[in-house]
N, CA, C and O of each residue as an XYZ file, in Angstrom:
480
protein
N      91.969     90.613     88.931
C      92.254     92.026     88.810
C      92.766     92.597     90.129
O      93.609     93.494     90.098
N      92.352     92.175     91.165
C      92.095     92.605     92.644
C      94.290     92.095     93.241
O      95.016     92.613     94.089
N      94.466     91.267     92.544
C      95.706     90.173     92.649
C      96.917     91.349     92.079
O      97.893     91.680     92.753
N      96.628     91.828     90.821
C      97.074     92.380     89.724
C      97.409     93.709     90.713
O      98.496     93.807     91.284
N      96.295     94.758     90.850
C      96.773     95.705     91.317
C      97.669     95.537     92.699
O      98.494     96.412     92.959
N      97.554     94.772     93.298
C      98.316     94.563     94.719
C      99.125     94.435     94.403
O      99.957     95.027     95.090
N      99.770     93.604     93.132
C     100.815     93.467     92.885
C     101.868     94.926     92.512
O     102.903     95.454     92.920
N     100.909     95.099     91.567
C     101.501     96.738     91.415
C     101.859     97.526     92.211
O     103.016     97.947     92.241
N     100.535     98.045     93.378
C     100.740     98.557     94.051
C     101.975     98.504     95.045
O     102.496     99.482     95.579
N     102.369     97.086     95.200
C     103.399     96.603     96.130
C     105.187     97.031     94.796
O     106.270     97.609     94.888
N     104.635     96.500     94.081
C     106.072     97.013     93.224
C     106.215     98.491     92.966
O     107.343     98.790     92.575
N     105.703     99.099     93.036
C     106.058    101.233     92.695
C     106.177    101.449     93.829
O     107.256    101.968     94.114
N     105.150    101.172     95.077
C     105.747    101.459     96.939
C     107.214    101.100     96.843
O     108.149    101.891     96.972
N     107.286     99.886     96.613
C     108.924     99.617     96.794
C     109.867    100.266     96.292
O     110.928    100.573     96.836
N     109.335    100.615     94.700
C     110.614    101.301     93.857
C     110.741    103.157     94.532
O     111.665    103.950     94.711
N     109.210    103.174     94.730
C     108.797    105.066     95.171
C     110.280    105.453     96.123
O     110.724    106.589     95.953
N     110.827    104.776     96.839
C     112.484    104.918     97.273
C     113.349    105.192     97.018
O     113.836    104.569     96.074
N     114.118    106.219     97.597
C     115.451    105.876     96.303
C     116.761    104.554     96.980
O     117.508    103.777     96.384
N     116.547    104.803     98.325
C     117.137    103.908     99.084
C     117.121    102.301     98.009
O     118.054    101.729     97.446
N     115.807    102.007     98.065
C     115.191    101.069     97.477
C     115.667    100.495     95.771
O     115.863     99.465     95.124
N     115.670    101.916     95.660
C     116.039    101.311     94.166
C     117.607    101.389     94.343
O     118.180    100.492     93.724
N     118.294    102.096     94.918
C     120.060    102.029     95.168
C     119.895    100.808     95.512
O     120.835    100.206     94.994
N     119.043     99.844     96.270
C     119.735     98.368     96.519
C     119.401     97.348     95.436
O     119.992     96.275     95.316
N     118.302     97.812     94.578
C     118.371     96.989     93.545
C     119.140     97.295     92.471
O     119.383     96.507     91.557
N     119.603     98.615     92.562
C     121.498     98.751     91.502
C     121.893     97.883     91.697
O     122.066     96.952     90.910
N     122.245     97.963     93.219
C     123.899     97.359     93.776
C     123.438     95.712     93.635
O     124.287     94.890     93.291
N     122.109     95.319     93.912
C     121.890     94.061     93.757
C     122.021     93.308     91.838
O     122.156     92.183     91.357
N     121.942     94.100     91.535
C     121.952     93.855     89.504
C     123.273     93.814     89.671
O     123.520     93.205     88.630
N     124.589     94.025     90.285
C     125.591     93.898     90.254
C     126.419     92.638     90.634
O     127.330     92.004     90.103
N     125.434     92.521     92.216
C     126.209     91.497     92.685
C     125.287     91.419     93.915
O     124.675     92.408     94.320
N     125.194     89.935     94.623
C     124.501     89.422     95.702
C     125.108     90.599     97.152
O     125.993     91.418     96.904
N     124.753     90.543     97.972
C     125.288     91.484     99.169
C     124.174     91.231    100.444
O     122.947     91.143    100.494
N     125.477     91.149    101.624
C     124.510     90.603    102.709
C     123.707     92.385    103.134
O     123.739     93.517    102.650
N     123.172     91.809    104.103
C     121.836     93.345    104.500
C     123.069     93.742    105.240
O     122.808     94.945    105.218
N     124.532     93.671    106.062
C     124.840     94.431    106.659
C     126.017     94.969    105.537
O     126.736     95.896    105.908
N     126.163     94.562    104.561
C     127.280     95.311    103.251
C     126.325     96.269    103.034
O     126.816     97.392    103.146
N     124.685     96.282    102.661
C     123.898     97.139    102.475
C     123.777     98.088    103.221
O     123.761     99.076    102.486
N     123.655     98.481    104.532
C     123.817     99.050    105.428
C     124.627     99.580    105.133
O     124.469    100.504    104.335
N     125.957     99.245    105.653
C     127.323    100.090    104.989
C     127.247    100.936    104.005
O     127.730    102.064    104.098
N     126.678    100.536    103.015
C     126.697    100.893    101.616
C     126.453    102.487    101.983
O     127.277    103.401    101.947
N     124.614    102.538    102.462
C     124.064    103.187    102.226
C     123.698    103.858    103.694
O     122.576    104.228    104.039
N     124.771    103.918    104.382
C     124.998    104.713    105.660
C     123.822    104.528    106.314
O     123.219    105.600    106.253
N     123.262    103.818    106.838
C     121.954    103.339    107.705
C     122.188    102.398    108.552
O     123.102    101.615    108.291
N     121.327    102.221    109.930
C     121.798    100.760    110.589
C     121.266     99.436    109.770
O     120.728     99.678    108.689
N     121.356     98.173    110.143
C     121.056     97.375    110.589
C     119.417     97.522    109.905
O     118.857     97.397    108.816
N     119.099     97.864    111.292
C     117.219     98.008    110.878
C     116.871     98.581    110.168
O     115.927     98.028    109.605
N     117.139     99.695    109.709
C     116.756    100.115    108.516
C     116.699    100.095    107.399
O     116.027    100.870    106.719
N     117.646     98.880    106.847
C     117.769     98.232    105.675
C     117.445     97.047    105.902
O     117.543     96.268    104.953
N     117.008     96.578    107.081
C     116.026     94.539    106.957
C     114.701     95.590    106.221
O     113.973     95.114    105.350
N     114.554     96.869    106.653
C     112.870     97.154    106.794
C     112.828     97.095    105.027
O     111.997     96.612    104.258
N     114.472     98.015    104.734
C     113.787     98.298    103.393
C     114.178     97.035    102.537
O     113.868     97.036    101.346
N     114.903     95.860    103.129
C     114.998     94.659    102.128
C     113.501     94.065    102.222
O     112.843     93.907    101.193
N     112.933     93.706    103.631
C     111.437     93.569    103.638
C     110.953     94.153    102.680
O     110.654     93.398    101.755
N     110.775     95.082    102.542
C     109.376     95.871    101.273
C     110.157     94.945    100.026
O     109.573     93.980     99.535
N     111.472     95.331     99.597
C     111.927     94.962     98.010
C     110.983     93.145     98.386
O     110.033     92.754     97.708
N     111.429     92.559     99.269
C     111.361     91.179     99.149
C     109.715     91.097     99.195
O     109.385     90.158     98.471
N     108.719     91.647     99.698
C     107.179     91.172     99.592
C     106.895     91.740     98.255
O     105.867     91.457     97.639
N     107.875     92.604     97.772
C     107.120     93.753     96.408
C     107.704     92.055     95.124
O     107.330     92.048     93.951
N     108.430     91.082     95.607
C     109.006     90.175     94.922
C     110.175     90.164     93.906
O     110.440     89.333     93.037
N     110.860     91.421     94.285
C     112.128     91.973     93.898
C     113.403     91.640     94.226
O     114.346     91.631     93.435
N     113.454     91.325     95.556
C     114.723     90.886     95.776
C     113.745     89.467     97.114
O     112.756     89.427     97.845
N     115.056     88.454     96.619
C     114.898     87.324     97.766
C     116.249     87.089     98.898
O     117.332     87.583     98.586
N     116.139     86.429    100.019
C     116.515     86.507    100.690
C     117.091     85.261    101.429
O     116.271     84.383    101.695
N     118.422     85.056    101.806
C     118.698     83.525    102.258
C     119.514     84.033    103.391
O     120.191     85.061    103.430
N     119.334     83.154    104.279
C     120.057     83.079    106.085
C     120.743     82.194    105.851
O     120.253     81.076    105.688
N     121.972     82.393    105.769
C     123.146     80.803    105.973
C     124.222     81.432    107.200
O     125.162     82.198    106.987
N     123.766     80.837    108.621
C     124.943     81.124    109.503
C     124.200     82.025    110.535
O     123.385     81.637    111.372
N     124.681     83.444    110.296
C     124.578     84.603    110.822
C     124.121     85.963    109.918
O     123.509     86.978    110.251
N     124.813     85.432    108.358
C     124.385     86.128    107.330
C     123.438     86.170    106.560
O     123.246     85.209    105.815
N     122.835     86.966    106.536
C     121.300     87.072    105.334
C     122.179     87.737    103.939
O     122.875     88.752    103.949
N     121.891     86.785    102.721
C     122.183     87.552    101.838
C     121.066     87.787    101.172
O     120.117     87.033    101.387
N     120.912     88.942    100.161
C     120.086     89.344     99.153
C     120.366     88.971     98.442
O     121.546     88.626     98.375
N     119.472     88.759     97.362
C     119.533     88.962     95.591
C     118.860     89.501     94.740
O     117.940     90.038     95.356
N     118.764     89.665     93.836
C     117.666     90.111     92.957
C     116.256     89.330     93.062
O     116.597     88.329     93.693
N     115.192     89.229     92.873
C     113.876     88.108     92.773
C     113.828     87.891     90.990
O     114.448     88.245     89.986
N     112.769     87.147     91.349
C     112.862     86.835     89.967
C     111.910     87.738     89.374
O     111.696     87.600     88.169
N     111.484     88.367     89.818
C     110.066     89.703     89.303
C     111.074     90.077     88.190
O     112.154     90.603     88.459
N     110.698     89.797     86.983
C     111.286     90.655     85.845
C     110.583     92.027     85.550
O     110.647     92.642     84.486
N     110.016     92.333     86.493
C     108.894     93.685     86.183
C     107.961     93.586     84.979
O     107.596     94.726     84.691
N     107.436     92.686     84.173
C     106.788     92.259     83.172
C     105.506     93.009     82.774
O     105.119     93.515     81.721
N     104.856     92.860     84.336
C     103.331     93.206     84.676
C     103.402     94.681     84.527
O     102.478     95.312     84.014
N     104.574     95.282     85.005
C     104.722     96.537     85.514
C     105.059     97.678     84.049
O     104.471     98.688     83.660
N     106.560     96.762     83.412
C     106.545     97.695     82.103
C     105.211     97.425     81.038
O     105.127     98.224     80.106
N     104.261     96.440     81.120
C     103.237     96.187     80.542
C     102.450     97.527     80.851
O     102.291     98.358     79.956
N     102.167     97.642     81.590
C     101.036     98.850     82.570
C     101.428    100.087     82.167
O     100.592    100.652     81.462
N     102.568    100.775     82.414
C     103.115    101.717     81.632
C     103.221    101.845     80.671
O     102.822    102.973     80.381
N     103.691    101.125     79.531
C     103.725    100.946     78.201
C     102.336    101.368     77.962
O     102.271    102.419     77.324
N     100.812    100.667     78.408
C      99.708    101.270     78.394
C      99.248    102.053     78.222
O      98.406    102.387     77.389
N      99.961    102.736     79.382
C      99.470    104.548     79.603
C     100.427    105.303     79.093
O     100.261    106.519     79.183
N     101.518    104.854     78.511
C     102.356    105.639     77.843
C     101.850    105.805     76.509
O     101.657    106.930     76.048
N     101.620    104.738     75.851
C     100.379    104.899     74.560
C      99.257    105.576     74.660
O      98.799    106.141     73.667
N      98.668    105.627     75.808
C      97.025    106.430     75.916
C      97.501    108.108     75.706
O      97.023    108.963     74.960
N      98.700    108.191     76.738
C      98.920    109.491     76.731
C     100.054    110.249     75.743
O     100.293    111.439     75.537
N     100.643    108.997     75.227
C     101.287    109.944     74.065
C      99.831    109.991     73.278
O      99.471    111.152     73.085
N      98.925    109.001     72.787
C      97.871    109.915     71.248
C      96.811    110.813     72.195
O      95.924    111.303     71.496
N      96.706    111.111     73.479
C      96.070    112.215     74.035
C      97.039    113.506     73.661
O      96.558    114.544     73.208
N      98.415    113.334     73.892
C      99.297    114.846     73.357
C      99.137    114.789     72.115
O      99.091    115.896     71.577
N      99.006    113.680     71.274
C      99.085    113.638     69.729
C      97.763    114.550     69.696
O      98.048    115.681     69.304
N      96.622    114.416     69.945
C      95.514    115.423     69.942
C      95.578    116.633     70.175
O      95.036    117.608     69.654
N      96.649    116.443     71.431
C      96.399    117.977     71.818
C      97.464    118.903     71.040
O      97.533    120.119     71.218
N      98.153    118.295     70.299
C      99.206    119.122     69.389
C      98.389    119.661     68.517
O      98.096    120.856     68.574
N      97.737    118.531     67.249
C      96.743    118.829     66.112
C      95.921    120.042     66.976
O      96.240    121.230     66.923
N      94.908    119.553     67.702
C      94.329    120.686     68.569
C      94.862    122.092     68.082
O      94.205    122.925     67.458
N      96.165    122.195     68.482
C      96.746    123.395     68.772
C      97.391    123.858     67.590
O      97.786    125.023     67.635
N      97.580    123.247     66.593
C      98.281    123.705     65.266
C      96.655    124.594     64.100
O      96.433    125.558     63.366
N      95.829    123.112     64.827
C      94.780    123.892     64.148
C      94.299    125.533     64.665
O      93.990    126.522     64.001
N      94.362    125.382     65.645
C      94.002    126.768     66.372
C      95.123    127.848     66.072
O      94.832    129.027     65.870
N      96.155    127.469     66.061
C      97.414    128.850     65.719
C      97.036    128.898     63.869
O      97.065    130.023     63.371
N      96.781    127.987     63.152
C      96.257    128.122     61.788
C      95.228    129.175     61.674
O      95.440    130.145     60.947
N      94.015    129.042     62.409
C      92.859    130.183     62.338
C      93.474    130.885     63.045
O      94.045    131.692     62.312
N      93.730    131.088     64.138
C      94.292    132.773     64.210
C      95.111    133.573     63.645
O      95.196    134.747     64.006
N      95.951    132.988     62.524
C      97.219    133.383     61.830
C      95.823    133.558     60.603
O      95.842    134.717     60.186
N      94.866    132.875     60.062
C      93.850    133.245     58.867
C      93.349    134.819     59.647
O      93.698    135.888     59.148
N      92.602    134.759     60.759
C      91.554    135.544     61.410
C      92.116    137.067     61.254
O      91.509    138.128     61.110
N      94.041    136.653     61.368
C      94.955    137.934     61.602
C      94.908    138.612     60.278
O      94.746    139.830     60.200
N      95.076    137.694     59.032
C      95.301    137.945     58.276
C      93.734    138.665     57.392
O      93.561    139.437     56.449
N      93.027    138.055     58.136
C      91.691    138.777     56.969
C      91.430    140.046     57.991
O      91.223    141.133     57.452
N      91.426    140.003     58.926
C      91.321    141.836     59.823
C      92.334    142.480     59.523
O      92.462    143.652     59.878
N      93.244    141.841     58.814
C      94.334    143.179     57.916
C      93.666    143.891     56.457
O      93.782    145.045     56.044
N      93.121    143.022     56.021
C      93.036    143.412     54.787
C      91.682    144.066     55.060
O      91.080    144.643     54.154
């Protein structure tokens, strides 16, 4: 369990970016070294190893040195664990609104009765 959430935790830190997730666009597109990334996304150098670091420990994107060039790629994290977890709480909390609708239909029902018998 302890494995599980780290994992999580490390994949939404990474995505919580937008930087972050712009490089896993451009990476679903096509491989790109960290200094095309840079370019890309108007930053130096260091500031995109930092944010390929996070994608690459979150297990999102991997990373190869041939030469002088580091290229990126996608990882193989298909997000599995992650749309699992959501899907979760997307079920808990859609039949919590499903309640709280009924809830509320019932309640506009008696006050539309309550209105109607203090008329008469």
């Amino acid at each position: 369990m302890v494995h599980y959430q780290a994992r999580l935790d490390a994949t939404f830190a990474a995505l919580s970016d937008v930087t972050r997730r712009g490089v896993l666009e451009q990476l679903g597109s096509s491989d790109a070294s960290i200094t095309d990334l840079a370019q890309r996304f108007h930053m130096t150098l260091t500031g995109m190893k930092k944010h390929v670091g996070v994608l690459e420990q979150a297990g999102l994107v991997t990373t190869e040195k041939v030469g002088r060039v580091r290229t990126c790629k996608l990882g193989r994290g298909l997000l599995e664990e992650e749309a699992a977890w959501i899907e979760q709480h997307r079920q808990l909390w859609s039949a919590r609104f499903d309640e709280l609708d009924k809830l509320v239909e019932h309640l506009k029902r008696k006050e539309k009765a309550d209105d109607q018998r203090n008329r008469s």
